[in-house]
TIMI-316100 format. One record per residue: x, y, z of N, C-alpha, C in turn; residue in three letters. Coordinates in steps of 0.1 Angstrom, whole numbers, plus 5000, padded with zeros to 4 digits. Example, Ala and Ser with C-alpha at 12.3 -4.5 7.8 and 13.67 -1.06 7.14 Angstrom:
BEGIN
513249435078512349555078513249675078ALA
512849785071513749895071512950005079SER
This chain:
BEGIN
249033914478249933824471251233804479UNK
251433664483252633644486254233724484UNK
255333734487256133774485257033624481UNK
257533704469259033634460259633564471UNK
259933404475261033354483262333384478UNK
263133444491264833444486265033324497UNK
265633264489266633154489268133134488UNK
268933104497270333114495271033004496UNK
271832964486272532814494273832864490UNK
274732844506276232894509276632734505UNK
277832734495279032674497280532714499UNK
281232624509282232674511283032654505UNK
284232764498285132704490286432624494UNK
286832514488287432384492287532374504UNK
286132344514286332344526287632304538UNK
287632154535288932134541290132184538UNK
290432244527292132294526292332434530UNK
290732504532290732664538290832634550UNK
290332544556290532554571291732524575UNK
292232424567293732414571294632514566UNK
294332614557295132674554294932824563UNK
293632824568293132934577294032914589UNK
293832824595294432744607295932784610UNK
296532744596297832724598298232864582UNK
298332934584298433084575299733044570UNK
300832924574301932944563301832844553UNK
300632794552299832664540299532744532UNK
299232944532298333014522299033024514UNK
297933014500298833074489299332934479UNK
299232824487300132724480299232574479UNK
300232484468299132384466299632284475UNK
298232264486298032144490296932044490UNK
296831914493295831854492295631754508UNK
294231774510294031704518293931574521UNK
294431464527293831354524294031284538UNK
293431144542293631074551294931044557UNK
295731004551296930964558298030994545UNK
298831074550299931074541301131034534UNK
301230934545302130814543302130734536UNK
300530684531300230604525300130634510UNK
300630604500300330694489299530624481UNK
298930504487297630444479296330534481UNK
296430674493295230704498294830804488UNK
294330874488293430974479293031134484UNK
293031204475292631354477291331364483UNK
291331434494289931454498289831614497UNK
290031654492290131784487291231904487UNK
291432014475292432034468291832214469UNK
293432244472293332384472293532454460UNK
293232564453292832644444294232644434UNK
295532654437296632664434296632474432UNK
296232394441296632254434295632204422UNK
294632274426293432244415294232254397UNK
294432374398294932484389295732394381UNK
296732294390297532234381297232054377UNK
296032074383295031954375294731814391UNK
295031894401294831814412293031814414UNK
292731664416291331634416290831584430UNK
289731604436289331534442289231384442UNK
289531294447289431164448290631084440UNK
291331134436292931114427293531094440UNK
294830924434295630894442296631004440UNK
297230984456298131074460299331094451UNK
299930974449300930954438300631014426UNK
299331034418298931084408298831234409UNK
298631254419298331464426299831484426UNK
300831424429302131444429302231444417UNK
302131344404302731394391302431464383UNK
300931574384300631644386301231814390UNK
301331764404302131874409303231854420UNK
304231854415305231804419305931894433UNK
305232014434305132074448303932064461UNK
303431994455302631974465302231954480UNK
302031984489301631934503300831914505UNK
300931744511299931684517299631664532UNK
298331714534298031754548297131654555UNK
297331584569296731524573295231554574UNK
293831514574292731554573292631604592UNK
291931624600291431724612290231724609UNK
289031584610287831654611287231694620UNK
287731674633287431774642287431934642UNK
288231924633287932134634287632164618UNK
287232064615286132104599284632104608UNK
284532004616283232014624283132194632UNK
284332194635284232314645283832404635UNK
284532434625284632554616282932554609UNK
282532444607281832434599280232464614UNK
280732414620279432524634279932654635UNK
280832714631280832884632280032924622UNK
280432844610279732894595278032894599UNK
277732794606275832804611275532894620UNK
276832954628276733044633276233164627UNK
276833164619277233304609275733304601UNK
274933194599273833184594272733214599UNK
273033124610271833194620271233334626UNK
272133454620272033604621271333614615UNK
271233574601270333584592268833544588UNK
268733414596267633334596267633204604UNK
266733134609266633054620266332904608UNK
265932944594265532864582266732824576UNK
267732734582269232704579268732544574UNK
268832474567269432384563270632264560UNK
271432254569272632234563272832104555UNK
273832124546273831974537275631904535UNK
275731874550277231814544277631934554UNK
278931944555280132014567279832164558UNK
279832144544280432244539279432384531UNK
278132344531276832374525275832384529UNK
274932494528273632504535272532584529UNK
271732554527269832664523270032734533UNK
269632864529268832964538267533024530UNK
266533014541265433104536265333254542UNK
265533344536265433464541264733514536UNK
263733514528262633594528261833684541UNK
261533624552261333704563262333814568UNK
263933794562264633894567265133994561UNK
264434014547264434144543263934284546UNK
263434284556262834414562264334464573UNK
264834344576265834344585267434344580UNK
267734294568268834314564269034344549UNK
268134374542268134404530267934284519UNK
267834274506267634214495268334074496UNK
268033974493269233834491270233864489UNK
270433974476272033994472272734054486UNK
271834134490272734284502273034114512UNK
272234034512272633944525273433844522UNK
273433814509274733704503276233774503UNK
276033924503277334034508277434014522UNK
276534014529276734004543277433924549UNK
276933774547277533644549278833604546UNK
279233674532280233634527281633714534UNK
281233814534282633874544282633904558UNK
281133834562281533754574282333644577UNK
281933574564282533414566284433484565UNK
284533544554286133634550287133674565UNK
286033734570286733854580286633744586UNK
285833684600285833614611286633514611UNK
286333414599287233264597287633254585UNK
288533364581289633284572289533264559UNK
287933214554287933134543287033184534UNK
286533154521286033204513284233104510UNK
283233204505282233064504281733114490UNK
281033054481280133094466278533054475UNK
277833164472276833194475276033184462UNK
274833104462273433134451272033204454UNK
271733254451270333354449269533294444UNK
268233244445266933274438266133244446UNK
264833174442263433134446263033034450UNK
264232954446264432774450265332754453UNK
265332634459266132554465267432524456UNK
266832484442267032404431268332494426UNK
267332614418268332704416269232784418UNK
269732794436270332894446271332794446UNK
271532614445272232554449272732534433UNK
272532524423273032594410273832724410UNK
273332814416273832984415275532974426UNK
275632894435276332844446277632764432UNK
277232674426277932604419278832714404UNK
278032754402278232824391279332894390UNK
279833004400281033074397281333074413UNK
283033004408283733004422284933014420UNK
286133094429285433064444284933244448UNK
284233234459284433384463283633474454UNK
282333374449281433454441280033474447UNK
279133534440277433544442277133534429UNK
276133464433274933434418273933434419UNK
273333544415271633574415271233514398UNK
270133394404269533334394268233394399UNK
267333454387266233544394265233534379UNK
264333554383263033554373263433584354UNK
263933684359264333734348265433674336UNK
266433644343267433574342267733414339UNK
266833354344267333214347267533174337UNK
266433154329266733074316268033094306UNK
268933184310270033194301271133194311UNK
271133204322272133074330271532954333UNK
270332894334270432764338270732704323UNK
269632734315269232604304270532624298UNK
271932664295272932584289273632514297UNK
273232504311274132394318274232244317UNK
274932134316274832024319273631954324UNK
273231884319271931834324272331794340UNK
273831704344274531654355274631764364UNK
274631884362275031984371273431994384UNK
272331924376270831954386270931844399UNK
270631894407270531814415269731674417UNK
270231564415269431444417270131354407UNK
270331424394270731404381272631334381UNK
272531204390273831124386274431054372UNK
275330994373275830964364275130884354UNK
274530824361273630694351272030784351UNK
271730834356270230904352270631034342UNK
272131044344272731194331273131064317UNK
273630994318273630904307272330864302UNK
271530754307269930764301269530894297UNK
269530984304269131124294269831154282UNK
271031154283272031194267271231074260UNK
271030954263270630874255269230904246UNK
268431024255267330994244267731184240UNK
268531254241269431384235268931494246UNK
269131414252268831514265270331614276UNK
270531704266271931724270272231824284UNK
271531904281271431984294270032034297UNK
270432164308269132164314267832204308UNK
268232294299267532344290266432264280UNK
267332104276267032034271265731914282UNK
266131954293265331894301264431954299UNK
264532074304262932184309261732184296UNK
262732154283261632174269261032024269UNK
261931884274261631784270259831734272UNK
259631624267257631634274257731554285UNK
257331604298257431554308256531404312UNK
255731344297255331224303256131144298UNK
256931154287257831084282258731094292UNK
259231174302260431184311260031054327UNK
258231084326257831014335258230824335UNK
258230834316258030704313259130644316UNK
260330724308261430674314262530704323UNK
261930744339262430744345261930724358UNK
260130734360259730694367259230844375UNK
258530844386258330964392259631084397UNK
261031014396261931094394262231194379UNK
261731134371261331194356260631354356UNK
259431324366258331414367259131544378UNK
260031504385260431564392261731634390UNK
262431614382263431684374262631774363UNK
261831704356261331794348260831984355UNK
260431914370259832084375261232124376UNK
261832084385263732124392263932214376UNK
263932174365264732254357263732364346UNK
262332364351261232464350261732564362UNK
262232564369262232654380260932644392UNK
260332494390259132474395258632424415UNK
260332414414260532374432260132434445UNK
259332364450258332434458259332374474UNK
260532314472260732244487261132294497UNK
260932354506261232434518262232394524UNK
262332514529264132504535263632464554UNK
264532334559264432294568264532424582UNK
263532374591264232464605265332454610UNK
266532514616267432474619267032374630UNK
267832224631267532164646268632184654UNK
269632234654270632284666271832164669UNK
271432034657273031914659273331894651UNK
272831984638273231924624275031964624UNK
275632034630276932084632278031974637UNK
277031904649277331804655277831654647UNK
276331644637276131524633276031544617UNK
276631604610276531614599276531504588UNK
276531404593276531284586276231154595UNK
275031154594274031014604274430844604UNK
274230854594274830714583275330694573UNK
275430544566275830584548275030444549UNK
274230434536273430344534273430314516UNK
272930214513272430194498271430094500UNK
270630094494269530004486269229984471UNK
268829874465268629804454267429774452UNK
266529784438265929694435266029644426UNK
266129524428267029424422266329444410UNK
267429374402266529334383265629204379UNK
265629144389264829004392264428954407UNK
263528894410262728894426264228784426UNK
264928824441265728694445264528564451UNK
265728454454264628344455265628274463UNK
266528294465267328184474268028284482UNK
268628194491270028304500271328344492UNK
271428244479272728254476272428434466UNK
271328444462270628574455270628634465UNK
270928654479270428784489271828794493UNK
272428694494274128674499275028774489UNK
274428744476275128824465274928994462UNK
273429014468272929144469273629224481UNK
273829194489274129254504275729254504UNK
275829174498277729154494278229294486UNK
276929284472277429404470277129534473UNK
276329584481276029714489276429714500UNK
277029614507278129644516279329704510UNK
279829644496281129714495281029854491UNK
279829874485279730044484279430134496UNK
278830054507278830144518280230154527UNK
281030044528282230044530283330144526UNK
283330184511284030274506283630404505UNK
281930404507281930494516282130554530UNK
282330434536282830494552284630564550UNK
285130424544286430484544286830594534UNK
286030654522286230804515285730894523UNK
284830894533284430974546284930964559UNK
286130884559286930864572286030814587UNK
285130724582284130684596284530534597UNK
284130494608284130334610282530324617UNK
281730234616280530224622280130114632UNK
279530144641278930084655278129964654UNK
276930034638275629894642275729834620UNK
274229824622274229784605272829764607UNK
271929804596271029814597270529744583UNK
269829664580269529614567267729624566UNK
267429654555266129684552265429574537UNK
264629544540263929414529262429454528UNK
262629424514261129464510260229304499UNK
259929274502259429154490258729224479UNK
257929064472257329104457255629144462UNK
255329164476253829144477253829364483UNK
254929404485255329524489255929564499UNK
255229414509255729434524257529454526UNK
257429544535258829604537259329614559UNK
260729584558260429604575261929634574UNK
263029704587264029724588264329624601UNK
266029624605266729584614267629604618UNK
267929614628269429674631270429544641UNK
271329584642272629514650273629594657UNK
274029604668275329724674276529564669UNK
277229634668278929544664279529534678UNK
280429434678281329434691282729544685UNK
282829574675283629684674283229774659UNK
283629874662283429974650284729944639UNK
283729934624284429884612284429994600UNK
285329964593284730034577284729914566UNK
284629794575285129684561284129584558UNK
284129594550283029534535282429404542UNK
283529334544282729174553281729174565UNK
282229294572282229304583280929314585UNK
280429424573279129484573278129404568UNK
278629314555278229194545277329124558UNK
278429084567277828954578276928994586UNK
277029124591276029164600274729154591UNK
274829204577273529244572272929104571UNK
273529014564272928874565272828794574UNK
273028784585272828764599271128794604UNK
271328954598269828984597268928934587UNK
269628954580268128894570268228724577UNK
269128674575268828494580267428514593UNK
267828574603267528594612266128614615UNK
265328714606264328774605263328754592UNK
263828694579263528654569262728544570UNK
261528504565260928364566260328314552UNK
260528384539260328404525258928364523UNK
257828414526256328394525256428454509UNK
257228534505257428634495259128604487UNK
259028644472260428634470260528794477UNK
261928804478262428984480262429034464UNK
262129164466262629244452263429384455UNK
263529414471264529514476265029474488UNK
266729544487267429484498268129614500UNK
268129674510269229764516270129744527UNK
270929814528272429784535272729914546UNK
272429964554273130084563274130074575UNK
275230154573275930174583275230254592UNK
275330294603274730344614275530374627UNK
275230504636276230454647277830514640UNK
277730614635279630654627280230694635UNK
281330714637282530734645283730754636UNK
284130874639285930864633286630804631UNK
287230764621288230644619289530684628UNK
289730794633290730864643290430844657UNK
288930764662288730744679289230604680UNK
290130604689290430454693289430344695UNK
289830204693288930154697289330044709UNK
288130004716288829934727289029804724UNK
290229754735290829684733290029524736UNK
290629384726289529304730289929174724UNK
290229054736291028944732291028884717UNK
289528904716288828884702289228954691UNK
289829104691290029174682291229194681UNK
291829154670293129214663293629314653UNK
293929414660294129554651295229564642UNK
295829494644296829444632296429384620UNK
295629294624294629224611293729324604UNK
292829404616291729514610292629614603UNK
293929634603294729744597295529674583UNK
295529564583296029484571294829504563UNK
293229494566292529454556292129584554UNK
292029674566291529794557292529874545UNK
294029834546294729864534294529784526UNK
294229694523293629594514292429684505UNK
291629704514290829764505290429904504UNK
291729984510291930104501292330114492UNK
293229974490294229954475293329924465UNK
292429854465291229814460290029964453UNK
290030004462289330174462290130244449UNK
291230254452292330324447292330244431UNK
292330124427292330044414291230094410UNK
290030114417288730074413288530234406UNK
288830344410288930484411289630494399UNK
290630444394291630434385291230384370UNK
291330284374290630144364289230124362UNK
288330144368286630094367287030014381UNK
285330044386284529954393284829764391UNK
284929754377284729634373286229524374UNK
287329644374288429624373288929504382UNK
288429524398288529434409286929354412UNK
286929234406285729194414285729064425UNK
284929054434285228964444285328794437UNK
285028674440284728574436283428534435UNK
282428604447281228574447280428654436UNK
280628764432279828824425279928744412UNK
281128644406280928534396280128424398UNK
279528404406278428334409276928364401UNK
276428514398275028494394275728644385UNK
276428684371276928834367275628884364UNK
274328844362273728914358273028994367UNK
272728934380272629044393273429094402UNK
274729044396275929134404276329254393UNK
275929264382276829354377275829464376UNK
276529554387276229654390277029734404UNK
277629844396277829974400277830024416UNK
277529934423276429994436276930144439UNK
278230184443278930304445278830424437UNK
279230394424279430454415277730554405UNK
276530454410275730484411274730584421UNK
275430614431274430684441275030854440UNK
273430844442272831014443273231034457UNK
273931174463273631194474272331304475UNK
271331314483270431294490270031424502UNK
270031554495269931624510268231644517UNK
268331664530267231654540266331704529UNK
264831674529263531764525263531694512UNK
264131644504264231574494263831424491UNK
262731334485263131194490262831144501UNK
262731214511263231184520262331034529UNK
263030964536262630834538262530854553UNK
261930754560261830744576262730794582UNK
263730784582265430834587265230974591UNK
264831044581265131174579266431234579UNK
267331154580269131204579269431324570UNK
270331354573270831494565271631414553UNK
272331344555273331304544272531134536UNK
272331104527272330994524272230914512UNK
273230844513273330734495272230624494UNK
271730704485271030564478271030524464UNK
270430424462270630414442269230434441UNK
269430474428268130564425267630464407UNK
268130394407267830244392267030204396UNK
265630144393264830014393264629924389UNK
């Protein structure tokens, strides 16, 4: 008989504000928040140390709002260069333990250790291990989960922080998972946690009992697959480490749609790609990237599906920018034998919004710095007020296939999951049909 998989998924606690506060030791102890640029106080928290939390500082809250909040606050310029660094010591520190790393994002990773119990003792004795390695070496603190899956180790990780372990284990689970949130499972976003409350599906517990063809019905084969996730039924194996995830922890940012009706004209594809560029946009700039190419993906009503790409003459994070490339492609490549019934949008090619770009008669960085404040202010309303609060002109052209969420709707997506041609480690998509 096989042996029980131990499964561990490390998260680090508020990654960016430990490193800066590791970094710089006279930040400890006190509330600061990280964000892009601090000057700007239209920008937003990109993450909040334990003392700013405490006094109601949130992730993704304008700056001016984290200030009224907490009116001692420090705001610290982001460094993703040594979150990258920090965050390859932390795979360091993994790899002692197992060559079965996973990572998901700068700040999070699977391990499978089941093979290294003869070598370093039980999940728990090695979730001890790791963790005041991570303490002692670099600075900072991580919440570690225990169990048998993927599913629930990355649950046990969430569950008590910071600077905790959670063994979710045979015996156990069902009276830590099933009173959780239904939203706390992974896959389970905002609009797939609303349709569930809708039919009284409150948390996990509520999942695991619900009848899984009814879940199928309305939800589709992601129905059937939450249903096992909150059985404890997850069979998905933890990736081999490939040796650049440290490097490249974030490949692209993408979205796709299928639409609520087959488009039939350009001005229906103009309107689709218009709006999944703005959500890929605001994700470049809530991830501080500008991108190189643009890659758009189409699928018609007969199933046929094909991708394309474009390199840019300069790296962007702005909504038009990406808009035009994507439909450039489709004009381009498109010959409508078929209506479309899916349209995707990907950045590609990321880069730091902090690497210079070169210089080019064509390009005006004054202009590219006017619009990208334009639509951080925009970000910033939209975060505040609703999605709906700001809408372009074109999307009043057809409301009934513009209104929609694109941003506000995506699952993020880790490797072994889903997973699509790409195989990326990080990736947004919408998950509605």
């Amino acid at each position: 008989m096989a042996s029980e998989r131990i499964i561990l998924h490390c998260d680090m606690n508020c990654f960016y504000a430990s490193v800066e506060m590791a970094y710089n030791p006279k930040l400890q102890g006190k509330p600061i928040a990280v964000c892009g640029d601090p000057e700007r106080r239209n920008g937003i928290v990109l993450t909040a140390s334990y003392p700013a939390k405490w006094m109601g500082v949130k992730t993704g809250m304008a700056l001016w709002e984290a200030q009224q909040h907490c009116r001692d606050i420090i705001f610290v310029p982001a460094h993703y260069d040594l979150y990258t660094r920090y965050s390859g010591y932390t795979r360091e520190i993994f790899l002692r333990y197992s060559d079965m790393v996973e990572p998901f994002g700068l700040d999070e990773a699977w391990l499978d250790c089941t093979a290294s119990q003869s070598l370093f003792g039980s999940g728990q004795k090695i979730a001890k291990q790791i963790s005041d390695a991570v303490k002692d070496e670099l600075g900072i603190t991580c919440s570690i989960g225990v169990s048998w899956n993927k599913v629930f180790a990355k649950l046990g990780s969430d569950y008590k922080k910071p600077d905790a372990t959670t063994i979710i284990s045979r015996s156990n689970w069902k009276d830590i998972v099933f009173p959780l949130p239904a939203t706390d499972l992974l896959y389970v976003g905002s609009r797939t946690g609303k349709k569930l409350a809708n039919y009284c599906v409150h948390t996990i517990g509520d999942l695991a009992t619900a009848n899984p063809n009814f879940l199928k019905e309305k939800l589709g084969k992601v129905g059937s697959m939450l249903w096992g996730f909150a059985n404890g039924l997850d069979t998905g194996a933890v990736a081999k480490y490939e040796g650049r995830e440290a490097q490249a922890p974030i490949k692209s940012i993408g979205n796709s749609w299928t639409t609520p009706r087959d488009l039939k004209t350009d001005r229906d594809v103009w309107i689709v790609i218009y709006l999944l560029a703005e959500s890929v946009a605001a994700r470049l700039r809530e991830n501080h990237f500008r991108c190189r190419g643009v890659e758009v993906s189409l699928r018609d009503s007969s199933l046929f599906s094909f991708e394309r790409q474009v390199k840019l003459s300069q790296p962007t994070m702005q909504e038009k920018d990406i808009a035009e490339a994507a439909y450039q492609l489709y004009k381009k490549n498109y010959r409508w034998s078929e209506h479309l019934r899916s349209v995707g949008v990907r950045a590609i090619d990321l880069r730091p919004d902090t690497e210079p770009n070169q210089i080019s008669f064509e390009y005006s960085a004054e202009k590219q710095e006017e619009t990208e404040r334009l639509e951080s202010a925009i970000d910033g309303i939209r975060n505040r007020f609703g999605y709906y609060s700001v809408q372009r002109a074109v999307m009043y052209k057809d409301r009934f296939l513009s209104h929609c969420d694109a941003k506000g709707d995506h699952t993020i997506h880790p490797h072994g999951y889903l997973q699509g041609s790409t195989g990326e480690h990080l990736i947004y998509v919408r998950t509605k049909n």
